[in-house]
FIDREN-414094 format. One record per atom (N, C-alpha, C, O): residue in three letters; atom name; x, y, z. Coordinates in pm, 1 decimal, always signed. Atoms other than C-alpha are relative to their C-alpha. Example, Ala and Ser with C-alpha at 12.3 -4.5 7.8 and 13.67 -1.06 7.14 Angstrom:
<nodes>
+-----+----+----------+----------+----------+
:   r :  a :       xx :       yy :       zz :
+-----+----+----------+----------+----------+
: ALA :  N :    +89.0 :   -119.0 :     +0.0 :
: ALA : CA :  +1230.0 :   -450.0 :   +780.0 :
: ALA :  C :    +90.0 :   +120.0 :     +0.0 :
: ALA :  O :   +193.6 :   +118.1 :    +66.5 :
: SER :  N :    -82.0 :   -119.0 :     -6.0 :
: SER : CA :  +1367.0 :   -106.0 :   +714.0 :
: SER :  C :    -77.0 :   +109.0 :    +73.0 :
: SER :  O :    -26.1 :   +219.8 :    +89.9 :
+-----+----+----------+----------+----------+
</nodes>
This chain:
<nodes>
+-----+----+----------+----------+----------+
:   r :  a :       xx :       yy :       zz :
+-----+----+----------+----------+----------+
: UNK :  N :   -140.5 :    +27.7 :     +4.2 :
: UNK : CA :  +7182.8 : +14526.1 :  -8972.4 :
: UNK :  C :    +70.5 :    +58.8 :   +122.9 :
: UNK :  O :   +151.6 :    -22.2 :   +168.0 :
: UNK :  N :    -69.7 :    -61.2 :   -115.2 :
: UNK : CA :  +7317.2 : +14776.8 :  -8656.6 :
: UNK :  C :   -106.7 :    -45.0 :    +45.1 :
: UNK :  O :   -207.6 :    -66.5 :    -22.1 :
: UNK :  N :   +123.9 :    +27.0 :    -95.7 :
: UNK : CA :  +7104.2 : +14679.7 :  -8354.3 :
: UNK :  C :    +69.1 :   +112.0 :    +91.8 :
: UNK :  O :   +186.7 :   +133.7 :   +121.1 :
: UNK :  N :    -35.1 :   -109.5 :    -54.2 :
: UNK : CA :  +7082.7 : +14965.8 :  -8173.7 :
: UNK :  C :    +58.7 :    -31.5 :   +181.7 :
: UNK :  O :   +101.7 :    +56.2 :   +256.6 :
: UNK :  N :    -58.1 :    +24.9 :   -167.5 :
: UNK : CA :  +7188.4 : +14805.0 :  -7800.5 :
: UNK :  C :   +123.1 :    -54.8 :    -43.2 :
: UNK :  O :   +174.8 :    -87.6 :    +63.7 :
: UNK :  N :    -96.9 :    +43.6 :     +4.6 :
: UNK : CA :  +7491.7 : +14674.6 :  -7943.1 :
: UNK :  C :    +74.8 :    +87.8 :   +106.8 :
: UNK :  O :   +111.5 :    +51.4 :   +218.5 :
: UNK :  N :    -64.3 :   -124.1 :    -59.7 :
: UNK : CA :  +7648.6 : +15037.2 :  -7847.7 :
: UNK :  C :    -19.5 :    +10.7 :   +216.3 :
: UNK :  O :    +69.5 :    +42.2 :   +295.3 :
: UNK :  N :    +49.0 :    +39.4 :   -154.4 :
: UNK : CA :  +7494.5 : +14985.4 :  -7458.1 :
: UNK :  C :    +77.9 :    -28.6 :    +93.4 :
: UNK :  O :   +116.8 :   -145.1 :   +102.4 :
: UNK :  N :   -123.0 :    +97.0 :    -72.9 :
: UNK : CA :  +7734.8 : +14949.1 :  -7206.7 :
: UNK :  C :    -93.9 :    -80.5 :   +114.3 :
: UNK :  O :   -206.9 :    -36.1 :   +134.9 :
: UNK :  N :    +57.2 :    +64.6 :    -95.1 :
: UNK : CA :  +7629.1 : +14688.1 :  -6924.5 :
: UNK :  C :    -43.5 :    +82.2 :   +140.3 :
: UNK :  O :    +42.2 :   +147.9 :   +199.3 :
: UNK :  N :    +18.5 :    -43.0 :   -204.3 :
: UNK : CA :  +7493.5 : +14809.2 :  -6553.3 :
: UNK :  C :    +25.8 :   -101.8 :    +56.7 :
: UNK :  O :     -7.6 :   -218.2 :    +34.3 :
: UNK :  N :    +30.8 :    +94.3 :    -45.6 :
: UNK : CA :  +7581.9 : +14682.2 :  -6335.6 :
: UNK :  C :    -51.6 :    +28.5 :   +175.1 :
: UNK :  O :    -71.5 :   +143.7 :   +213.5 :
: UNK :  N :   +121.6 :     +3.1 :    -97.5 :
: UNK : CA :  +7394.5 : +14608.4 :  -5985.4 :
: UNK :  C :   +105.1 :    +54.8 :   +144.3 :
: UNK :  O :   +117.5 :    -38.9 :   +223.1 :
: UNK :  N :    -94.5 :    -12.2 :   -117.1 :
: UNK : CA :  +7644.8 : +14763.1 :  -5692.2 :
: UNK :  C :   -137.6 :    +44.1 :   +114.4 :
: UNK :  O :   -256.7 :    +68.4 :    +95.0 :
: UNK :  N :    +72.4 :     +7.4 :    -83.1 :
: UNK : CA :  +7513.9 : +14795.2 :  -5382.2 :
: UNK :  C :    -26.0 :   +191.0 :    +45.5 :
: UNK :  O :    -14.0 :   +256.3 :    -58.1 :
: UNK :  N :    +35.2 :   -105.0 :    -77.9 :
: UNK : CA :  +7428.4 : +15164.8 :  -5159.5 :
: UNK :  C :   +188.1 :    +44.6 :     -8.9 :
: UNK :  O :   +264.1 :    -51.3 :     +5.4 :
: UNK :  N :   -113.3 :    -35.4 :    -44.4 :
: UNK : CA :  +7784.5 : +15363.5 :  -5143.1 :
: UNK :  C :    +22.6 :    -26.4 :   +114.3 :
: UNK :  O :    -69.5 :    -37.7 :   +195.1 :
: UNK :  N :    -46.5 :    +24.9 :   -191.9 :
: UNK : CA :  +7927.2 : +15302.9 :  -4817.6 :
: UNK :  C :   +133.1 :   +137.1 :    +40.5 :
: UNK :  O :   +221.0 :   +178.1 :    -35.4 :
: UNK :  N :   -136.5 :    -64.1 :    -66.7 :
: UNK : CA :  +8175.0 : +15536.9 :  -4602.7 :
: UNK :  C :   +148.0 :    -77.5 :    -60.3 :
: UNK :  O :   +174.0 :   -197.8 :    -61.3 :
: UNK :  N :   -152.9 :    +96.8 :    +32.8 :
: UNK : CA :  +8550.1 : +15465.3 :  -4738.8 :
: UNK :  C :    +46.9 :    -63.3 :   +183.6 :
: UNK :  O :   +121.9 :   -159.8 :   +197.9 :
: UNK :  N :    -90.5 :    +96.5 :   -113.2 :
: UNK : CA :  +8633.5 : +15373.0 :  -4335.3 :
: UNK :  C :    -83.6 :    -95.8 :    +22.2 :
: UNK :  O :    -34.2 :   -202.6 :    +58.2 :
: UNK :  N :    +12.8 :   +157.3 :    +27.3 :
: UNK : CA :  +8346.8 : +15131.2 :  -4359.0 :
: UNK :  C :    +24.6 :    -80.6 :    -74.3 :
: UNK :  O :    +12.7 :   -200.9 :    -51.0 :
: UNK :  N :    -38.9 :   +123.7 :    +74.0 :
: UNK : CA :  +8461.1 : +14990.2 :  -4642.9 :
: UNK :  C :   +163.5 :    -71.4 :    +46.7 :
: UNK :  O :   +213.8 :   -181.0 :    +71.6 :
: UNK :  N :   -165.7 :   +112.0 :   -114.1 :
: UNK : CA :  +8818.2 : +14915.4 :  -4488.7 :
: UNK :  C :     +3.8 :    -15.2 :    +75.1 :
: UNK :  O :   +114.9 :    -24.7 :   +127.1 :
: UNK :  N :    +40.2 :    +81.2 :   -125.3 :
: UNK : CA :  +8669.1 : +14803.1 :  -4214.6 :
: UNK :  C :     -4.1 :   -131.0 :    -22.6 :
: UNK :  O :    +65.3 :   -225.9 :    +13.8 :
: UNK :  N :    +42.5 :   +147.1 :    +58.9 :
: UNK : CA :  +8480.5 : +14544.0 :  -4396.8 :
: UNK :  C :   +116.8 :    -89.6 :    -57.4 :
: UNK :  O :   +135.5 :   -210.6 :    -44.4 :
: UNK :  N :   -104.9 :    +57.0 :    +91.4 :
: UNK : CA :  +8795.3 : +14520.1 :  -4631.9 :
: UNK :  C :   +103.2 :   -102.1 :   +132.7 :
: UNK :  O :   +123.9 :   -223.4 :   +128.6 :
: UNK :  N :   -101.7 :    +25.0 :    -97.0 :
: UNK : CA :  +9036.3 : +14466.9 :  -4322.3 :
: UNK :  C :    -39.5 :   -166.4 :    +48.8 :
: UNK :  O :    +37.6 :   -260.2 :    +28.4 :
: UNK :  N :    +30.1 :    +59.9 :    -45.2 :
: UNK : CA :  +8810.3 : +14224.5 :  -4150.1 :
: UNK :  C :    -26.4 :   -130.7 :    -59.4 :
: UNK :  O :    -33.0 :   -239.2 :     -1.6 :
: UNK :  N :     -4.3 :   +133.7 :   +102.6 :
: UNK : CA :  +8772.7 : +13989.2 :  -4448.1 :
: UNK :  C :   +127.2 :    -18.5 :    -61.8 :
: UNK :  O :   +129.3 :    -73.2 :   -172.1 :
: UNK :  N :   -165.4 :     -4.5 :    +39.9 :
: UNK : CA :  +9148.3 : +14004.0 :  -4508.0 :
: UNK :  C :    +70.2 :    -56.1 :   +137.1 :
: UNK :  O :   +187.1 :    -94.2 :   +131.1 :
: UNK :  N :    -42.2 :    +60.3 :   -146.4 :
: UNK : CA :  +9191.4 : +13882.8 :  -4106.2 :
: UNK :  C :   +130.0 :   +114.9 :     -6.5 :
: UNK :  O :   +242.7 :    +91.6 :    +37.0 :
: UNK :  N :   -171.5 :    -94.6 :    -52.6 :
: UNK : CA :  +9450.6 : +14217.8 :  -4123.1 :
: UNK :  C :    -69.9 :    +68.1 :   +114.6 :
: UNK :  O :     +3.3 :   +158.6 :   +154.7 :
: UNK :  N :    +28.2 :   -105.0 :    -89.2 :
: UNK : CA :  +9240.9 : +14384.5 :  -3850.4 :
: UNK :  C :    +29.9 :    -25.2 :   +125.9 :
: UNK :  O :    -15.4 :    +64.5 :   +197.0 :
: UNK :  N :   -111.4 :     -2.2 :    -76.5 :
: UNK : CA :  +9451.3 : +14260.6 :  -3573.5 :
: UNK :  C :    +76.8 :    +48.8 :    -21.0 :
: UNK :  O :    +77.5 :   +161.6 :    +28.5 :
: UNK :  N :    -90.1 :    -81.5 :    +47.7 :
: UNK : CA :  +9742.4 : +14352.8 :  -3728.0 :
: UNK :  C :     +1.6 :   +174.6 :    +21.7 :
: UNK :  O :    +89.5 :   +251.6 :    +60.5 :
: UNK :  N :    +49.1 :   -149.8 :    +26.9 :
: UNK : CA :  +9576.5 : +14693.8 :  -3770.9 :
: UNK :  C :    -24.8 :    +67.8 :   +138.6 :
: UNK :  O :     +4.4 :   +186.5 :   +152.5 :
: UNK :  N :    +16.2 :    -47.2 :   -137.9 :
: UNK : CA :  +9486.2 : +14741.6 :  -3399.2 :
: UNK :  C :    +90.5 :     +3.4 :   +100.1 :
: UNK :  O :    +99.2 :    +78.7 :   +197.1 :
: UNK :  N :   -104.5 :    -17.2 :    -87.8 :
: UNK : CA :  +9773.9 : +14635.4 :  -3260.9 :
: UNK :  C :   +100.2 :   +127.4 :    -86.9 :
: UNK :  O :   +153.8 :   +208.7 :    -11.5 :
: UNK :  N :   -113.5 :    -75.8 :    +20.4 :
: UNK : CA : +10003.8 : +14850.1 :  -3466.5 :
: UNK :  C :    -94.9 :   +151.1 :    +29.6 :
: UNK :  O :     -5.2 :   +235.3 :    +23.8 :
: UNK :  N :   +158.2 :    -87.8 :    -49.6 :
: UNK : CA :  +9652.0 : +15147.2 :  -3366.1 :
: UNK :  C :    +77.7 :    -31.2 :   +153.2 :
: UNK :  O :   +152.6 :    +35.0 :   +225.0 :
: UNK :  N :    -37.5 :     -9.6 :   -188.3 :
: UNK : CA :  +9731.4 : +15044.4 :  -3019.7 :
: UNK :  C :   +137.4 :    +57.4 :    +40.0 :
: UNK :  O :   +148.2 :   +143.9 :   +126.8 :
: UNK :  N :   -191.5 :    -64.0 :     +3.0 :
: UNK : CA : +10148.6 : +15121.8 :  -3039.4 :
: UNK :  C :     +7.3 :   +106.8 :    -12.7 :
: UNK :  O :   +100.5 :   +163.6 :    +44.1 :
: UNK :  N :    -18.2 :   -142.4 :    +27.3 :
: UNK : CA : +10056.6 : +15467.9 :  -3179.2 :
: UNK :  C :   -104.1 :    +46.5 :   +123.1 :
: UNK :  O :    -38.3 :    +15.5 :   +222.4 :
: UNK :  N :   +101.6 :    +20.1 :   -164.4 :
: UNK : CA :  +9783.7 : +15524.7 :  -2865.7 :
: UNK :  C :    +53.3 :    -47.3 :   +133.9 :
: UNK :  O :     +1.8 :    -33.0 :   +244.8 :
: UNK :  N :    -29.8 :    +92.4 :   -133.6 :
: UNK : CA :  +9953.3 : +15339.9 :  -2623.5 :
: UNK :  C :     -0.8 :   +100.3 :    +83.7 :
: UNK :  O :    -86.1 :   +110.3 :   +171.9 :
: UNK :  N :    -21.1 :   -164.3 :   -135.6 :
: UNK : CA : +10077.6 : +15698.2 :  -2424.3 :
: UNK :  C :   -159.4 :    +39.9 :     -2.4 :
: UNK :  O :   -191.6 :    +65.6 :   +113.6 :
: UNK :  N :   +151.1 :    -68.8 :    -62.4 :
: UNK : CA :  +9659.8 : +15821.1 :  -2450.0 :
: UNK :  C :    -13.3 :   -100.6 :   +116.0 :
: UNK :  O :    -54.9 :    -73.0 :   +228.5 :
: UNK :  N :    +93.4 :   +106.1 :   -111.1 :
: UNK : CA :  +9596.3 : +15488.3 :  -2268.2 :
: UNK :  C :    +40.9 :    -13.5 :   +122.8 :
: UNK :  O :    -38.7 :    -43.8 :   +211.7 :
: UNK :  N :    -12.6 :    +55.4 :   -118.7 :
: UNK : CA :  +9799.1 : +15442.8 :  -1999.8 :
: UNK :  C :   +109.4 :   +132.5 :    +65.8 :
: UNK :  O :   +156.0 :   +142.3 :   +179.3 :
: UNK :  N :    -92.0 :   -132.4 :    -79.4 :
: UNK : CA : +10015.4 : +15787.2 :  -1958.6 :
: UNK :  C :   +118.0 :     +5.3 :    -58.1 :
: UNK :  O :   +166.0 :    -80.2 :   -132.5 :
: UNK :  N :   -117.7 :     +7.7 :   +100.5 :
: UNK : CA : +10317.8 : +15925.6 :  -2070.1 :
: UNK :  C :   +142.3 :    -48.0 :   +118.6 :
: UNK :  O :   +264.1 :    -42.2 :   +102.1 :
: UNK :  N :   -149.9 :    +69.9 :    -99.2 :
: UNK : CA : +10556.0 : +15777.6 :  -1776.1 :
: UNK :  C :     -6.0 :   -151.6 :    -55.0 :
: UNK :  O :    +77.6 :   -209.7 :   -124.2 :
: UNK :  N :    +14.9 :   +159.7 :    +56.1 :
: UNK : CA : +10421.7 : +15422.6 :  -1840.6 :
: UNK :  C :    +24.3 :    -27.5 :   -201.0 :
: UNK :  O :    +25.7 :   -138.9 :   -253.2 :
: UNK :  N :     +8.7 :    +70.2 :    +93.3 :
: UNK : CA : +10451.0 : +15438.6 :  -2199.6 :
: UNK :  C :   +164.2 :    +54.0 :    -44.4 :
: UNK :  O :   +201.0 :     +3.8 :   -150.6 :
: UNK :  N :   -121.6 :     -8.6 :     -5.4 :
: UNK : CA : +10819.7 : +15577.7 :  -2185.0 :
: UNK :  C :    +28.6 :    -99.8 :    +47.0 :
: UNK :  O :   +138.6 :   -132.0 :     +2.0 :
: UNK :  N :   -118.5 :    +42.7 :    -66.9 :
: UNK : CA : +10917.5 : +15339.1 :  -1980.1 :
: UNK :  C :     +0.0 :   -167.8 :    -71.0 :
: UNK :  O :    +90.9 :   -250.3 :    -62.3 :
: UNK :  N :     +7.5 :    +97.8 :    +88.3 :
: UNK : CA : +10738.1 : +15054.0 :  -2230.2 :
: UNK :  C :   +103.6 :    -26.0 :    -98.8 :
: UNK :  O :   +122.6 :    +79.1 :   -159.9 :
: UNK :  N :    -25.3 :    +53.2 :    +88.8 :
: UNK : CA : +10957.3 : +14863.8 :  -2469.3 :
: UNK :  C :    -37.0 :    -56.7 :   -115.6 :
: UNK :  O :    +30.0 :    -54.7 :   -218.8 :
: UNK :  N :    +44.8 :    +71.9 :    +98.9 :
: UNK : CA : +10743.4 : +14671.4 :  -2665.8 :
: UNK :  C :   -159.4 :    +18.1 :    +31.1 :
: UNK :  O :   -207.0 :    +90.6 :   +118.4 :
: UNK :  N :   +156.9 :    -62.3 :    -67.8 :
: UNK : CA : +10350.7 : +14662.8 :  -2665.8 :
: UNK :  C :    -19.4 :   -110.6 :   -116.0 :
: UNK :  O :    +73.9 :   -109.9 :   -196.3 :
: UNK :  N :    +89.9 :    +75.4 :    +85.7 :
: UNK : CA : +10152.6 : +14393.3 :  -2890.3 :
: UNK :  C :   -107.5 :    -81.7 :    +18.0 :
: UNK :  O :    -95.7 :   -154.9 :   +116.3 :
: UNK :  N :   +154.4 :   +133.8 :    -18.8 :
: UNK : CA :  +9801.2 : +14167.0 :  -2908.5 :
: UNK :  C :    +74.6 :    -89.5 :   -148.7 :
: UNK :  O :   +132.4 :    -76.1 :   -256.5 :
: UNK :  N :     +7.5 :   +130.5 :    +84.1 :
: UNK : CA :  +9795.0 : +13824.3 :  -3013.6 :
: UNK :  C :   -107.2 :    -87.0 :    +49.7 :
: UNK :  O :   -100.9 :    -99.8 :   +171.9 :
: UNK :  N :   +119.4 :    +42.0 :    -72.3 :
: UNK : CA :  +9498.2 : +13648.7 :  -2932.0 :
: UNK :  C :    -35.4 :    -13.6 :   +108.0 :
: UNK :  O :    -22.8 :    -99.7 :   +195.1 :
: UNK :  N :    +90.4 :    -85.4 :    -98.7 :
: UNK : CA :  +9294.3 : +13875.6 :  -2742.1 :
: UNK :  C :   +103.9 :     +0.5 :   +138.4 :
: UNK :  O :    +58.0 :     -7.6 :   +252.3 :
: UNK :  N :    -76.7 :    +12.1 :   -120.5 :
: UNK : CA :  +9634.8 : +13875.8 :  -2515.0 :
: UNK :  C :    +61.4 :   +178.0 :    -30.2 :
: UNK :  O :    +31.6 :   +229.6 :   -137.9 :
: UNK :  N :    -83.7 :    -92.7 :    -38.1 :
: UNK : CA :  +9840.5 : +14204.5 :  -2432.7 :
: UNK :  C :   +108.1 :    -19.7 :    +46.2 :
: UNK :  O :   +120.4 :    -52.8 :   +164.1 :
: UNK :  N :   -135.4 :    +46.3 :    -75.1 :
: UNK : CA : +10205.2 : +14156.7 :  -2406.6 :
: UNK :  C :   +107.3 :   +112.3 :    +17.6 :
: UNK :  O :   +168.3 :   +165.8 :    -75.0 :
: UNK :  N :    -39.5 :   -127.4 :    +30.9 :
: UNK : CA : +10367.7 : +14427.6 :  -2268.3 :
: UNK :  C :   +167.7 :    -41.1 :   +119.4 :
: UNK :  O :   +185.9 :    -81.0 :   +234.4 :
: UNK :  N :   -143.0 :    -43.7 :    -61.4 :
: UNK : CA : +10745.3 : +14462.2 :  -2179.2 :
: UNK :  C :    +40.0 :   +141.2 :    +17.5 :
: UNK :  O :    +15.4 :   +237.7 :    -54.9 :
: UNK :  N :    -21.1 :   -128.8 :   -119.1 :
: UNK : CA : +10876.5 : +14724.7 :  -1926.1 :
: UNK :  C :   +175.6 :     -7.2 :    +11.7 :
: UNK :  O :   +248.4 :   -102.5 :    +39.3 :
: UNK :  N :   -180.9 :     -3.9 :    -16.0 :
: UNK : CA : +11252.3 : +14807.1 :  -1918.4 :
: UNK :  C :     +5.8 :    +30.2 :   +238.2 :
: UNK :  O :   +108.8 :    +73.6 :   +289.8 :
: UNK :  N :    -36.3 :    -46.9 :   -128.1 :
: UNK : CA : +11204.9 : +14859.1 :  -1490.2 :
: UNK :  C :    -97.1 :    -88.4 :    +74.4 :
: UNK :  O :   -219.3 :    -73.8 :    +68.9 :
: UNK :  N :    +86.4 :    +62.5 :    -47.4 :
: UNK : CA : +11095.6 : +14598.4 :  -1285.5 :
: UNK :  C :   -110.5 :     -5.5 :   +131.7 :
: UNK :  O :   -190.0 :    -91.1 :   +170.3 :
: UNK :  N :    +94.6 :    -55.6 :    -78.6 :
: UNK : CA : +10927.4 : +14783.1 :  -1027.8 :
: UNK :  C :   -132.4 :    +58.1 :    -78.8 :
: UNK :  O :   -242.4 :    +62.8 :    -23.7 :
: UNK :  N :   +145.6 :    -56.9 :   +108.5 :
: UNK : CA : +10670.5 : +14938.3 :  -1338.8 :
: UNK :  C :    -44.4 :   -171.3 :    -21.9 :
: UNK :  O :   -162.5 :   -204.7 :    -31.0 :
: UNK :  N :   +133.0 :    +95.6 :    +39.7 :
: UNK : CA : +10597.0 : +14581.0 :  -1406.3 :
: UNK :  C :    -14.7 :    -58.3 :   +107.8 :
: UNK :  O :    -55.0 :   -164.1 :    +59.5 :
: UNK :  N :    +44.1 :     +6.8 :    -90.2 :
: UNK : CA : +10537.7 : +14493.1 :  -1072.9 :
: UNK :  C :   -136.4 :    +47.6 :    +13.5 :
: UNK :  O :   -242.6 :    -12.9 :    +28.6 :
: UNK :  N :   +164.4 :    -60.2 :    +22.4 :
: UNK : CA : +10278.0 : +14776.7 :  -1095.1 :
: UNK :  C :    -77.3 :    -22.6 :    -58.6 :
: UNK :  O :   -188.9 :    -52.8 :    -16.2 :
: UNK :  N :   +118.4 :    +76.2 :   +136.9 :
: UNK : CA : +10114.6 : +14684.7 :  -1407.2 :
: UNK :  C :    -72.9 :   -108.0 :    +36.6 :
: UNK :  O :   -191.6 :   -140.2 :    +32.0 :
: UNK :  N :    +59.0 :   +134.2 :    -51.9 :
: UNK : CA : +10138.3 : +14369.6 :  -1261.3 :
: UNK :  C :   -174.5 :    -24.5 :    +77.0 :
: UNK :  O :   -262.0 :   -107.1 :    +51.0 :
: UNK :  N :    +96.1 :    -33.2 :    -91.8 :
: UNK : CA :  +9873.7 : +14490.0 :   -993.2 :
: UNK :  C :   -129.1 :    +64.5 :    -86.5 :
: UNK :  O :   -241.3 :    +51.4 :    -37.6 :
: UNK :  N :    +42.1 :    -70.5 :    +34.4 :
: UNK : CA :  +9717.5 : +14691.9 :  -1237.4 :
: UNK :  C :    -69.7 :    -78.2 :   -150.7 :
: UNK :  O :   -112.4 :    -22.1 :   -251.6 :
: UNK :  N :    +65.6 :    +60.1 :   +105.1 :
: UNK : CA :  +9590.8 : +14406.8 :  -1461.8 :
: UNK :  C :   -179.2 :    +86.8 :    -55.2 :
: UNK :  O :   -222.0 :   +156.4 :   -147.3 :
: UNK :  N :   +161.4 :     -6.7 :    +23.3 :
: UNK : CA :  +9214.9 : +14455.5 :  -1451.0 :
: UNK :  C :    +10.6 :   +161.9 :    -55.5 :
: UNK :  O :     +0.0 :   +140.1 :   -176.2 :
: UNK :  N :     -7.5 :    -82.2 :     -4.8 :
: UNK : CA :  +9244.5 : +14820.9 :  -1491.9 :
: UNK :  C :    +99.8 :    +37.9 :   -154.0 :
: UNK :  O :    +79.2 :   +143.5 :   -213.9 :
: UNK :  N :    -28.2 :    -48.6 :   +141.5 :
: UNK : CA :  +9460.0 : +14823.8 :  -1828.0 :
: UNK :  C :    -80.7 :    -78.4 :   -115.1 :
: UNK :  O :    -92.1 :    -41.5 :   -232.0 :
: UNK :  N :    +78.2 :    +69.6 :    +72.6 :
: UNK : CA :  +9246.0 : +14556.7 :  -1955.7 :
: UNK :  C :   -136.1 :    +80.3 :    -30.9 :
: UNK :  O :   -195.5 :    +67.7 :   -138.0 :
: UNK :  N :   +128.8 :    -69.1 :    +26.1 :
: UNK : CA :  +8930.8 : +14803.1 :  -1892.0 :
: UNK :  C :     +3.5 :   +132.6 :   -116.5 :
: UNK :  O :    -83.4 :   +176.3 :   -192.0 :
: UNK :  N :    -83.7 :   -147.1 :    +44.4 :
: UNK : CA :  +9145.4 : +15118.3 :  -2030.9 :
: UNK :  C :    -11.4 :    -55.6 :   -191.7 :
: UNK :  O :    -83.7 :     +2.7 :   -272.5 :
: UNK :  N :    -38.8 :    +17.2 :    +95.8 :
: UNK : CA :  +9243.0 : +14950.7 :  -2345.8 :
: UNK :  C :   -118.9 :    -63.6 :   -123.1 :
: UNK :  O :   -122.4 :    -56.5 :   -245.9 :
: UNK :  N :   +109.7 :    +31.5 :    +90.4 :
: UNK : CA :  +8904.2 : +14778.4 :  -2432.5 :
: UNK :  C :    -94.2 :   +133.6 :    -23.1 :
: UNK :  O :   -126.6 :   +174.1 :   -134.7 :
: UNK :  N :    +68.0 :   -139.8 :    +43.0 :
: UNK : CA :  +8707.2 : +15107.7 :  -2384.9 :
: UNK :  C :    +43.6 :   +128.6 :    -70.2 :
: UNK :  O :    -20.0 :   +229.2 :   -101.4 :
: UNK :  N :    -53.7 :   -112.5 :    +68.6 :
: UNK : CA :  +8954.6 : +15308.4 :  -2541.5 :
: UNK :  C :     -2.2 :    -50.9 :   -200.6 :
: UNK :  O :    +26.9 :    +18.6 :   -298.0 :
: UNK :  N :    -10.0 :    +58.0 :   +181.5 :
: UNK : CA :  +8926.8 : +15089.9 :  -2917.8 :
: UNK :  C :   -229.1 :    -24.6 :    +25.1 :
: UNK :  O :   -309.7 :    -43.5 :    -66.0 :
: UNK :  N :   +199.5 :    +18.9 :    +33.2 :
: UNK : CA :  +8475.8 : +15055.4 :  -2811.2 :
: UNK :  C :    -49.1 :   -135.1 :     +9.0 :
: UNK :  O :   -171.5 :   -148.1 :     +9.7 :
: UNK :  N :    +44.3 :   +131.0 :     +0.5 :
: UNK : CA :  +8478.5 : +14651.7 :  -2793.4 :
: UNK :  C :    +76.7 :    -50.4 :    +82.3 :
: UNK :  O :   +180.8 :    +14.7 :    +91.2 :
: UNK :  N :    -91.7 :   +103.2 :    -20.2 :
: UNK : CA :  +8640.9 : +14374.6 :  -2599.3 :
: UNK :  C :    +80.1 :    -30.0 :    -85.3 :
: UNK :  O :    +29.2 :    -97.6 :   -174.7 :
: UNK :  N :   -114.3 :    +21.0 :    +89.4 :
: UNK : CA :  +8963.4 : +14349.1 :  -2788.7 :
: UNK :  C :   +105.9 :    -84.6 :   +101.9 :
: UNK :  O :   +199.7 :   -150.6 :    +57.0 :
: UNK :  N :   -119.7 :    +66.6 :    -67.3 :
: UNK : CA :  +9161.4 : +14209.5 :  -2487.4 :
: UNK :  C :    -47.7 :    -92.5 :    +79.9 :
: UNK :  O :   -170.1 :   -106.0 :    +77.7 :
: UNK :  N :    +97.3 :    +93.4 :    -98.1 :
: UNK : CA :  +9083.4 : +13949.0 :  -2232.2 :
: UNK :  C :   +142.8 :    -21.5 :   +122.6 :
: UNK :  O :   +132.2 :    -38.6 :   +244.1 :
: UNK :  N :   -160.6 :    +72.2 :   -114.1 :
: UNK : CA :  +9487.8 : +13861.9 :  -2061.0 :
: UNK :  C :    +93.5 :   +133.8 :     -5.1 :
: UNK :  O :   +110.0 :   +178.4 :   -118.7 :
: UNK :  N :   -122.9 :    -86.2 :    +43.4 :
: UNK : CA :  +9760.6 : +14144.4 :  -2015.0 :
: UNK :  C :   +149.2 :   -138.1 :    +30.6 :
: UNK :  O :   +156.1 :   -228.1 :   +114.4 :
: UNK :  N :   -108.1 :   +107.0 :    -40.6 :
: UNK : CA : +10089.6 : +13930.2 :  -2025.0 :
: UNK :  C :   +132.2 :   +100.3 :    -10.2 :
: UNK :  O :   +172.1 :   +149.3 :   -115.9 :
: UNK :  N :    -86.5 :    -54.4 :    -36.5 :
: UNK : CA : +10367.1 : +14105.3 :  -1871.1 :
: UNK :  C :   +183.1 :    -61.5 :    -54.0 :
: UNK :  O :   +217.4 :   -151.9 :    +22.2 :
: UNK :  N :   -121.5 :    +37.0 :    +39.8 :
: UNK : CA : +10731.9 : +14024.2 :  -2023.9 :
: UNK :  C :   +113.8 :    +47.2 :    +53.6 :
: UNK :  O :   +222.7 :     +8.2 :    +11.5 :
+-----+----+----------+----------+----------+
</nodes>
């Protein structure tokens, strides 16, 4: 009349624990928020990457596919930048570990 597995709760089959920042890695990246996540990562970083004159004198800072759009309140700094493409493009991919950028676009 009682069967004794009634009481039994189920297992179930999960995989190996993972690190919580790999899992919101994974989470991020299957949610397409990990743009989002790097650029607003890049806004708080921006002064490591490129100095603290250039990132005072920045206005705005964002990626949108694999672009860099960066507005400068002084148009002699984006002049420089201007010059200084290749060189924030190298700064900014080795400072996040991957190709994340490919264009800086000056505003």
């Amino acid at each position: 009349m009682y069967d004794k597995d009634f009481n039994k709760l189920p297992t179930r089959q999960t995989p190996d624990p993972k690190p919580i920042g790999e899992a919101l890695k994974g989470f991020l990246e299957s949610q397409k928020w990990n743009t989002k996540f790097e650029s607003s990562k890049l806004k708080v970083e921006w002064e490591k990457i490129v100095g603290n004159f250039v990132a005072k004198q920045t206005e705005k800072v964002e990626i949108r596919n694999k672009k860099i759009f960066i507005r400068v309140s002084q148009p002699t700094l984006r002049y420089e930048l201007l010059m200084q493409k290749t060189s924030i493009i190298y700064r900014v991919n080795s400072h996040f570990g991957r190709r994340m950028i490919e264009e800086v676009v000056l505003l």
